[in-house]
N, C-alpha and C positions, 0 to 999 in steps of 0.2 A: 504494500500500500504506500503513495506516494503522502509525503509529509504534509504538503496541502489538503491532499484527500482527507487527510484525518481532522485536520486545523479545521476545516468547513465541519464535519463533521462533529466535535467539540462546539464550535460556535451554535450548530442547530440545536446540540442538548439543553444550552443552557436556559429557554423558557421551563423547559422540566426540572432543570435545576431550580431555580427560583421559587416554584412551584412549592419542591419537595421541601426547600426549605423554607419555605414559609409553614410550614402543617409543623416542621420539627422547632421551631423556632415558637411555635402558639403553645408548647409542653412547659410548663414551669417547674422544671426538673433541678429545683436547685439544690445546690449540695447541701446545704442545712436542712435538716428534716423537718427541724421548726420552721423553718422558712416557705417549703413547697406546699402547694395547695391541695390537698386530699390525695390521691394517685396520681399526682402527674410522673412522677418519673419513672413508674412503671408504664404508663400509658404512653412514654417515649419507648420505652423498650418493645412494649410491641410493636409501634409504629416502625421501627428498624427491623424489628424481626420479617413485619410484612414486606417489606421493600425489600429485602434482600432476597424472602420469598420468590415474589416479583423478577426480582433482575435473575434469579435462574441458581440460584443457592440451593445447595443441600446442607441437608444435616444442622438448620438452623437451628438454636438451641436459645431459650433466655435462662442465662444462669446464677440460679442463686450463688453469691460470694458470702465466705463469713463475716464481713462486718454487716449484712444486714442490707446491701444491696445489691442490683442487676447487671448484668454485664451478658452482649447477645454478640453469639457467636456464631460464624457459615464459613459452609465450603464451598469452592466452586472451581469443581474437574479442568486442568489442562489436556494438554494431549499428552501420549505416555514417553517418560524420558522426561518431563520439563521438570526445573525446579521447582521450589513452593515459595511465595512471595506470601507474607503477615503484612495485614491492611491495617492500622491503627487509628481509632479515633477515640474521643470521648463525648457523650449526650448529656453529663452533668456540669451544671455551668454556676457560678459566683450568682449572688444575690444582686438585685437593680440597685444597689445602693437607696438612694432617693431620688423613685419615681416621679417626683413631680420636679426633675432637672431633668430630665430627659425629655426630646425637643418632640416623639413619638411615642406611643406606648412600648413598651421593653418584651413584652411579648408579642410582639404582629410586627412583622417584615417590614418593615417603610422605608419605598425608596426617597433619595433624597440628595441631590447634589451630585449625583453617580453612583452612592454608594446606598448599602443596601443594611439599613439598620434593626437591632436587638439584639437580647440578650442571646450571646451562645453564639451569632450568626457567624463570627471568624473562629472563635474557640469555644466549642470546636466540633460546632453541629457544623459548621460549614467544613470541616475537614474531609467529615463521612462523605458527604455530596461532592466534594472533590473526586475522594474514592469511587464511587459510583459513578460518575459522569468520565472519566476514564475508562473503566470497565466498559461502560454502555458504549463508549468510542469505536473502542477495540471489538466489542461484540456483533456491531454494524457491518464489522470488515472483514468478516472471515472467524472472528472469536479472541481468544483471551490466550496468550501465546504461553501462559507460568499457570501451576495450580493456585488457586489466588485460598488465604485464609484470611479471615477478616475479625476483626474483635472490637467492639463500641464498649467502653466502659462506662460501668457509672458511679464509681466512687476516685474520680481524678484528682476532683478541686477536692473533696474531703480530707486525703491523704492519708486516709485511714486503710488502705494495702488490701482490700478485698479482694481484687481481682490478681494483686501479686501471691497472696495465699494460694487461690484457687488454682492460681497457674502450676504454682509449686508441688501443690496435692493434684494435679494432673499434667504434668510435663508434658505427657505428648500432644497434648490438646491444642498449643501456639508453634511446637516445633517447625522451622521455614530454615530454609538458603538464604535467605534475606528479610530482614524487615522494614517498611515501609510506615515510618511513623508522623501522621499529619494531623499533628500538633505545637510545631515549633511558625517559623515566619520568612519572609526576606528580610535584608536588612533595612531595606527600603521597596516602595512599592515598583516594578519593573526591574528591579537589581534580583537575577536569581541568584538564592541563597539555600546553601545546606549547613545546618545547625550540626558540627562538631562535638560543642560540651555544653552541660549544663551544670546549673548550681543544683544542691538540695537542696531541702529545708529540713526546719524543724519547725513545729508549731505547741505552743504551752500558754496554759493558763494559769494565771498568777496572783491567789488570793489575799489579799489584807487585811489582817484583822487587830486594834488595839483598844475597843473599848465594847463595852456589853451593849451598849446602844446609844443612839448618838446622841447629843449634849447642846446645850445655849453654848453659841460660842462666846457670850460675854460675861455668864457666872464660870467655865471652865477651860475658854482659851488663854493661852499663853503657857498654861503648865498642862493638861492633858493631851497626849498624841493625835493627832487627827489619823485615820488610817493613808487619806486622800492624797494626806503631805508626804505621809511614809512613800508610798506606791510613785508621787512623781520623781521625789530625789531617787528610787531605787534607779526608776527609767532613764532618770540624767545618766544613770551610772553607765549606762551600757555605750555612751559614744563618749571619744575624747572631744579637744577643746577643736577637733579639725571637721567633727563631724564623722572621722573614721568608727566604725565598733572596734571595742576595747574589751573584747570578752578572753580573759585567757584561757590556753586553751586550741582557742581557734584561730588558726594562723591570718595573720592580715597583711602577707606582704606578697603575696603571688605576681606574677607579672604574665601577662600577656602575650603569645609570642604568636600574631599572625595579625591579619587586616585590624586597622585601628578605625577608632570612632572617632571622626573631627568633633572637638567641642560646640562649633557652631554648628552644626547638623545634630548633636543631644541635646543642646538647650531647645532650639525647636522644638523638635521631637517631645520633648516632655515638655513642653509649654511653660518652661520656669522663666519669672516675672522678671522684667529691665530691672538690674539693680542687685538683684538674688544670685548668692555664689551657690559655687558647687560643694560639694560635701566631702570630706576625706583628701588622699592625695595619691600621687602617681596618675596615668595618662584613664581617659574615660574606659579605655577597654580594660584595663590592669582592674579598676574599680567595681566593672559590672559583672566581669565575666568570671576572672579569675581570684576574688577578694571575698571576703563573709557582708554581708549588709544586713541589717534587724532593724525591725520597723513593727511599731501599734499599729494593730492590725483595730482595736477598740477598746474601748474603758467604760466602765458600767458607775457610773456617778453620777449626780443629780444636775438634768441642764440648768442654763441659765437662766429659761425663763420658768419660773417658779422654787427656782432656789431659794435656799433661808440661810441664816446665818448660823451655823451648826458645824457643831466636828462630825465626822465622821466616823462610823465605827468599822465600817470595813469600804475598801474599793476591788476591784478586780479590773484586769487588763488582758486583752488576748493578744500574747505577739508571734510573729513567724521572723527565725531565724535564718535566711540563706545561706547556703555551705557550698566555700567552695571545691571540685575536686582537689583529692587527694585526702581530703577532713573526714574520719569517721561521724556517721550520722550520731551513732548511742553516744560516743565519745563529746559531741559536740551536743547535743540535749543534755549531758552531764554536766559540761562546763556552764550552759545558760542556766541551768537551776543552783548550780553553784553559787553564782556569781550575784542573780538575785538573793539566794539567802542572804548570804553575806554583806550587803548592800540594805539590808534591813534595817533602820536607823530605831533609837528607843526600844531596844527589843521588841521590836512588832513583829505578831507570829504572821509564819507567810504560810502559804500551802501553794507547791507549783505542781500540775498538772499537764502532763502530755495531752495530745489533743492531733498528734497526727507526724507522721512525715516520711521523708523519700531520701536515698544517697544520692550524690554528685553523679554522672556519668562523662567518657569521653570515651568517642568513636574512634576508630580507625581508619584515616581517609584516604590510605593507599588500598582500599580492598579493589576485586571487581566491579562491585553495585557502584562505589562511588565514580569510578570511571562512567560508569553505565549512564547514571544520574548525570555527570558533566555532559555528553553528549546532548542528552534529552533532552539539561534545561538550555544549552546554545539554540536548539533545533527552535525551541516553545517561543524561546526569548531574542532569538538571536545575539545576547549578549552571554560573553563566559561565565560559569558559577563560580560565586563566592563561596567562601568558610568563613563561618563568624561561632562566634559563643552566644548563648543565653544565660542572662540573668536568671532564670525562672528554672524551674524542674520537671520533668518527667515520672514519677517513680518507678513506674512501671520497667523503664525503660537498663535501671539495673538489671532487675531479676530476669530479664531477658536474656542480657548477656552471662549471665551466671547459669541460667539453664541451657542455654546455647553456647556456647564459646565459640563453635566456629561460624555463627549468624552472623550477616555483615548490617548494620543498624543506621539508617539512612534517617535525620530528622527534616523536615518540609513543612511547611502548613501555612497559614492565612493570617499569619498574625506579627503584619507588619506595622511597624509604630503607627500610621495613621487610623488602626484597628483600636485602639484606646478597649483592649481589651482588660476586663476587671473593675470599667471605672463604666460612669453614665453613660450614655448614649457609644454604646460598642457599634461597631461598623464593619463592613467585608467589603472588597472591592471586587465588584465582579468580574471586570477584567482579570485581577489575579487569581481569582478559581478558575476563568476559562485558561487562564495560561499555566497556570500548575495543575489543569486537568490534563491539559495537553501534553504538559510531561512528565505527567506519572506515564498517560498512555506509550508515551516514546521510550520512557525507559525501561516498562516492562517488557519492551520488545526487544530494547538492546538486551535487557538482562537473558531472556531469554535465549538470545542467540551467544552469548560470551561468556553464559555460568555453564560447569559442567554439567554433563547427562546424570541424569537422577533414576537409579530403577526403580523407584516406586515413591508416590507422591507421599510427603512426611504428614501422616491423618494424627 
C-alpha cells in the first residue's frame, strides 16, 4: 500500500474518530471513586469492550484488577509468523478540577478553535482512538500486518497498581515483541516525538493533629499549636530557598543528557506570569526530566470565605512526589515520610499515609521498534523523530519491562503541552491523532516486516 493511500485513508477515519470519542469522553470515569458518578467507569469499560468487539477482537475480556477496578483487554489475529505488538491506553482520567472554569462542559467533546475539548480527550481516551483509527487504516488495506494485543486500563491516574498486579498474577496475558504505549506526547504539536524516560511518583497523605478540637484564637493563640501552622512550615520544609526539593534521600542533581528545552518555549508552554522565575537550578531538561519535583496536590482547611478566627486542630495535605530514574520508588516514599515527621514543629502528631505510586522507567532507543517508529513518524510527519523525557509516569510501564525483558517499549501519545492535560479545559489536536494514527499505522508495518518471524502468536 502506497503511503498516501493510507494518509487518505487515516484522514476519512477520523469523523469516526471524533465520533467515538465523543460517546468515551461523555463516561465520567474519574479516578477518584468519590468523584465518578454512579457506574461511569464501568460503563466506559464496556463501551471499549464493544468497540473492540466491533473492530474484529477476540477474546475480549473486562477485567476485574485487585485494587477494585477494570481494565478491558483483546486480541486481534495477525497472519502466522508475525510478531505480537501491546496496544496501551488508559479510560480513567483526573477530576475537572473546577467546572465552572472550563470554557465547555468537561464531559461533551466541544470543538473549539481546532481543537477538540474534555476531560480525558488527549489523556488518554484519545490514545485508545489513536489505537483504533490505525488498526481500522490498516484493516481497509488488506489487514493488520502484527498480532495486535490491546489493554485500556482503569486505574492509571489512581496509581494504585491494579492492572500491574493482575499482569503479574497472569504474565502471559500482555506478553508482545513490542509495546506500543499511547500515553506519553510530542514535544510540541507537529514535532514527532518518542518519550524515552519517565519520572515516578509517589503519592501520600499527610495528617495533623495538635489539639482535641479547635479553639478562639484570641483566648488561646499565641501559646496553643495551631495544626494549620504545623502542616504549612512542614510543607516549607520540602523545597530549598531555590525552589529545588530538598528531601534527603532523593537524589537532586541528575543531569540530562539529550534534546534540551529552551526556557523561552517552557515559560510559554506552562503559561508562567511576566515577572515569575523558574524554580530550582540546572538547565529546564536536567529539572523536569531527570530531577525529583513534589508539589500539593490539596489541603483540607477551612476556605476563606467563611473562615473564623480559630486554631486549628488538625489539617491534612495530599502531595505526589516525582522520582526521578535511577530512585527506588519504596526507598523514596520512605525518605518523604521521613522527612515530614521530622519536620513536625511543637511535637505535632503526624500520621503519613500512602495513597499510591509507580517506578521511574527508561527505554532502550537503539532496539528494532525504535528504528521502526523513526521511519513511520518521518513518513506521518515528514519531519525526523525526537527523544525527549517526561516529567510524568507511566506505572505500568515498569512491570512490563520486568515481565518482558526482551519487549522493546515505545512511548507516543497526544499529550502535547498545548493539551493542558490534568488542568481545566484539556484539549487534543486533531491533526495530531490523525498524524500519530498514521504512524502507528506505518510503523506496524515497518515492525512487521524488520522484527523477527514469530512461530506462534504470544496469547
Amino acid at each position: 500500500m502506497s503511503a498516501s493511500r493510507l494518509r487518505e485513508t487515516v484522514a476519512a477515519l477520523m469523523p469516526q474518530a471524533r465520533g467515538d470519542l465523543a460517546e468515551l469522553v461523555s463516561y465520567r470515569s474519574i479516578a477518584d471513586p468519590r468523584l465518578s458518578l454512579g457506574d461511569e467507569c464501568a460503563g466506559a469499560a464496556r463501551w471499549i469492550a464493544d468497540a473492540l468487539t466491533r473492530d474484529g477482537f477476540s477474546d475480549v475480556a473486562v477485567l476485574d484488577t485487585p485494587d477494585g477496578t477494570q481494565s478491558v483487554y483483546g486480541f486481534l489475529p495477525g497472519p502466522a509468523g508475525a510478531p505480537t505488538v501491546l496496544l496501551y491506553a488508559h479510560y480513567d482520567v483526573q477530576p475537572p478540577l473546577e467546572e465552572s472554569a472550563w470554557l465547555s462542559p468537561p464531559f461533551e467533546l466541544t470543538e473549539r478553535d481546532g481543537r477538540w475539548y474534555g476531560r480525558g480527550a488527549a489523556d488518554c481516551k484519545g490514545g485508545l482512538i489513536m489505537h483504533l483509527t490505525a488498526l481500522r487504516a490498516l484493516r481497509d488495506h488488506g489487514g493488520v500486518p502484527v498480532n495486535v494485543k490491546i489493554i485500556v486500563e482503569g486505574s492509571e491516574e489512581q496509581g494504585t497498581g491494579g492492572l500491574e498486579r493482575h499482569a503479574e498474577a497472569h504474565p502471559e496475558l500482555l506478553a508482545a515483541d513490542a509495546v506500543l504505549v499511547g500515553d506519553a506526547g510530542n514535544f510540541r504539536a507537529g514535532t514527532p516525538t518518542v518519550t524515552s524516560q519517565l519520572r515516578g511518583m509517589t503519592m501520600v497523605e499527610v495528617l495533623v493533629e495538635t489539639l482535641k478540637g479547635d479553639l478562639h484564637s484570641g483566648q488561646f493563640g499565641g501559646v496553643a499549636p495551631d495544626a494549620l501552622a504545623a502542616l504549612i512550615r512542614m510543607l516549607d520544609s520540602l523545597w530549598d530557598g531555590t525552589g529545588a526539593t530538598a528531601i534527603e534521600g532523593v537524589g537532586a542533581d541528575g543531569v540530562w543528557e539529550g534534546m534540551e528545552y529552551p526556557e523561552e518555549l517552557f515559560r510559554d508552554d506552562a503559561g508562567i506570569l511576566d515577572g515569575v522565575g523558574f524554580v530550582g537550578t540546572g538547565t529546564v531538561a536536567d529539572r523536569l526530566w531527570a530531577r525529583p519535583s513534589v508539589n500539593v496536590m490539596g489541603i483540607d482547611c477551612p476556605p476563606v470565605v467563611g473562615g473564623t478566627p480559630s486554631l486549628h486542630a488538625s489539617a491534612r495535605a495530599k502531595l505526589a512526589l516525582r522520582i526521578p530514574s535511577g530512585v527506588d520508588v519504596a526507598k523514596a516514599t520512605a525518605a518523604l515520610t521521613y522527612h515530614l515527621e521530622s519536620a513536625a514543629p511543637w511535637g505535632a502528631r503526624v500520621t503519613v499515609t500512602p495513597r499510591g505510586n509507580g517506578g521511574a522507567f527508561r527505554a532502550d532507543t537503539s532496539s528494532t521498534a525504535y528504528k521502526a517508529m523513526a521511519a513511520a513518524m518521518l513518513s506521518a510527519y515528514g519531519e525526523a523523530m525526537q527523544i525527549a523525557g517526561n516529567g510524568g509516569g507511566i506505572p505500568l510501564c515498569n512491570t512490563l519491562a520486568r515481565l518482558y525483558p526482551e519487549a522493546e517499549i515505545l512511548l507516543i501519545g497526544l499529550n502535547e503541552p498545548e493539551a493542558r492535560i490534568h488542568a481545566v479545559n484539556e484539549s487534543v489536536s486533531p491533526d495530531e491523532l490523525e498524524r500519530l494514527a498514521l504512524a502507528e499505522a506505518h510503523f506496524l508495518q515497518n515492525y512487521a516486516a524488520s522484527a523477527p518471524a514469530q512461530a506462534a502468536p504470544r496469547l
